[in-house]
Kinemage of the C-alpha trace (Angstrom):
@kinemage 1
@onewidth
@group {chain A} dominant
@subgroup {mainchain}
@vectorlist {calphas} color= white
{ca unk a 1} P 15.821 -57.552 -10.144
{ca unk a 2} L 15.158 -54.256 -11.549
{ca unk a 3} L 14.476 -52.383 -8.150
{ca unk a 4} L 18.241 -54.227 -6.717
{ca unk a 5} L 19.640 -52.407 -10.618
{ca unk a 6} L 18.314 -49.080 -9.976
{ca unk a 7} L 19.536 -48.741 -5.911
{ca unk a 8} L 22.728 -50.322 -6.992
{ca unk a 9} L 23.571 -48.168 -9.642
{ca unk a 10} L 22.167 -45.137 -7.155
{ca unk a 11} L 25.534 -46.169 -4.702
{ca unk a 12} L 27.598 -46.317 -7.030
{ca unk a 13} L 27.249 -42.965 -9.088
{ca unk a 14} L 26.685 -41.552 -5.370
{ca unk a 15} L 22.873 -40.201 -5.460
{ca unk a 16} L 22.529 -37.576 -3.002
{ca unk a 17} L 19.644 -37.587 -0.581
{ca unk a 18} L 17.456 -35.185 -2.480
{ca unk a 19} L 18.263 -37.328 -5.599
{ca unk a 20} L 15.937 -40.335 -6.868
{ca unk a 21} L 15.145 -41.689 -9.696
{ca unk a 22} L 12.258 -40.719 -12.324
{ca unk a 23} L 10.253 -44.010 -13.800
{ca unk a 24} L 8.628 -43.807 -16.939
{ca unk a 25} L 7.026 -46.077 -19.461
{ca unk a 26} L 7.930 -45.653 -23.170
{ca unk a 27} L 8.212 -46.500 -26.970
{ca unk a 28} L 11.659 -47.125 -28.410
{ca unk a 29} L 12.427 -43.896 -29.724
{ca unk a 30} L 11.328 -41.987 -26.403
{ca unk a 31} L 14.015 -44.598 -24.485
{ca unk a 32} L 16.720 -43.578 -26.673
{ca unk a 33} L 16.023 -39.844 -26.430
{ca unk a 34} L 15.821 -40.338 -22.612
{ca unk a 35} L 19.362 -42.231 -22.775
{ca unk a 36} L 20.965 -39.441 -24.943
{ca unk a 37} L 20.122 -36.907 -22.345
{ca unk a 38} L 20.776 -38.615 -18.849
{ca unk a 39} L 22.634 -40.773 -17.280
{ca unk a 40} L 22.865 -43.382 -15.713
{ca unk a 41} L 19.539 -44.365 -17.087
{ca unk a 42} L 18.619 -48.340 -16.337
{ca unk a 43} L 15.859 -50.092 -19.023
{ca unk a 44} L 13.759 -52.919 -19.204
{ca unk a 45} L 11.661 -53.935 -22.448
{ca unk a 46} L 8.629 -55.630 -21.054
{ca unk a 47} L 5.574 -57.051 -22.761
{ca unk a 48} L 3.580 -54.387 -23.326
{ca unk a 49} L 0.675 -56.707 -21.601
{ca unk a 50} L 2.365 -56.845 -18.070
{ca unk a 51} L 4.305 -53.263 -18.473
{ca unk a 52} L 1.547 -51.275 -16.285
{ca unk a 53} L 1.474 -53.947 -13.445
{ca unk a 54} L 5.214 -54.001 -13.705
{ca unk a 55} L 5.714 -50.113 -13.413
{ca unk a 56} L 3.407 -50.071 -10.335
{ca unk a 57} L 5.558 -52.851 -8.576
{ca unk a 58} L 8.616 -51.052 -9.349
{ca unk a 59} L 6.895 -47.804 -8.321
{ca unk a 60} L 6.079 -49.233 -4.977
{ca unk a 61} L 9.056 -51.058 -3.776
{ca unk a 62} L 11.137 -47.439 -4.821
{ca unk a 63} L 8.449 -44.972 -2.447
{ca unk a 64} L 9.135 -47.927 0.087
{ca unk a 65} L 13.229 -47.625 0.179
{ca unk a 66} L 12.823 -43.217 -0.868
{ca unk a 67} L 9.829 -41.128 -1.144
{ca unk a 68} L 11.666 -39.038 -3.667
{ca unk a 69} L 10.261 -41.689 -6.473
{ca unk a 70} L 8.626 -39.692 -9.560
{ca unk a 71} L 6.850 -41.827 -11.884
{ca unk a 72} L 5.187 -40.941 -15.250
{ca unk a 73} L 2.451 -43.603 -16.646
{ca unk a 74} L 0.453 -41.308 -18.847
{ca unk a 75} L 0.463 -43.327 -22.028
{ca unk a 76} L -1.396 -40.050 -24.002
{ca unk a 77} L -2.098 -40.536 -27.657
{ca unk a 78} L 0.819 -43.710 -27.755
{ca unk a 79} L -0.492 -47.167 -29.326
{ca unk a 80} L 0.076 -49.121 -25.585
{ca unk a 81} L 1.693 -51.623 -27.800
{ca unk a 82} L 4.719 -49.428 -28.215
{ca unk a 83} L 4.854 -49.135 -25.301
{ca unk a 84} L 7.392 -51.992 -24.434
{ca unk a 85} L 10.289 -50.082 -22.315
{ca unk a 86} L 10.403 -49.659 -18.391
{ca unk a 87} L 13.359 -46.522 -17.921
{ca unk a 88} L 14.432 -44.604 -15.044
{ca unk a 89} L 17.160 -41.766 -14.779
{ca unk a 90} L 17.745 -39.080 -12.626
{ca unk a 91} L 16.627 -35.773 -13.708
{ca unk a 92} L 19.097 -34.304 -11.883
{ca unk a 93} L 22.569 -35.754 -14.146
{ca unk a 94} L 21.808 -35.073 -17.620
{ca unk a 95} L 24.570 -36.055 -19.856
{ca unk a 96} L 27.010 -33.767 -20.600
């Protein structure tokens, strides 16, 4: 369901063919800064349990329809039960 979310909403804000979407795992507060400064932006809160297996199915079926797909799973110095969010946005449209 998410992958059909993230290719429609790449028709119909009109993607170009060097744009894709950027996938990254995060806390609550790094969602919401990601929201303020792109859009569109589609989320997902996950169980922090099933978010890594979840990200790599996402990550797989996306390089499968574009090969454009950027992904970020470094979870760093984060408690991996924050981590609870699924979010992708395009680099490429901040919001203005």
């Amino acid at each position: 369901m998410y992958v059909y979310d993230l290719n429609n909403t790449a028709r119909e804000f009109g993607f170009k063919p060097d744009e894709g979407w950027e996938l990254n795992v995060a806390t609550k507060d790094e969602m919401t800064s990601i929201e303020k400064r792109y859009y569109p932006t589609i989320s997902a809160k996950v169980l922090p349990e099933i978010l890594s297996e979840l990200f790599g199915v996402v990550r797989d079926k996306l390089v499968q329809v574009k090969s454009e797909i950027r992904n970020n799973l470094q979870t760093g110095n984060v408690n991996n039960t924050e981590l609870q969010y699924l979010i992708a946005f395009n680099p490429k449209r901040p919001r203005h």
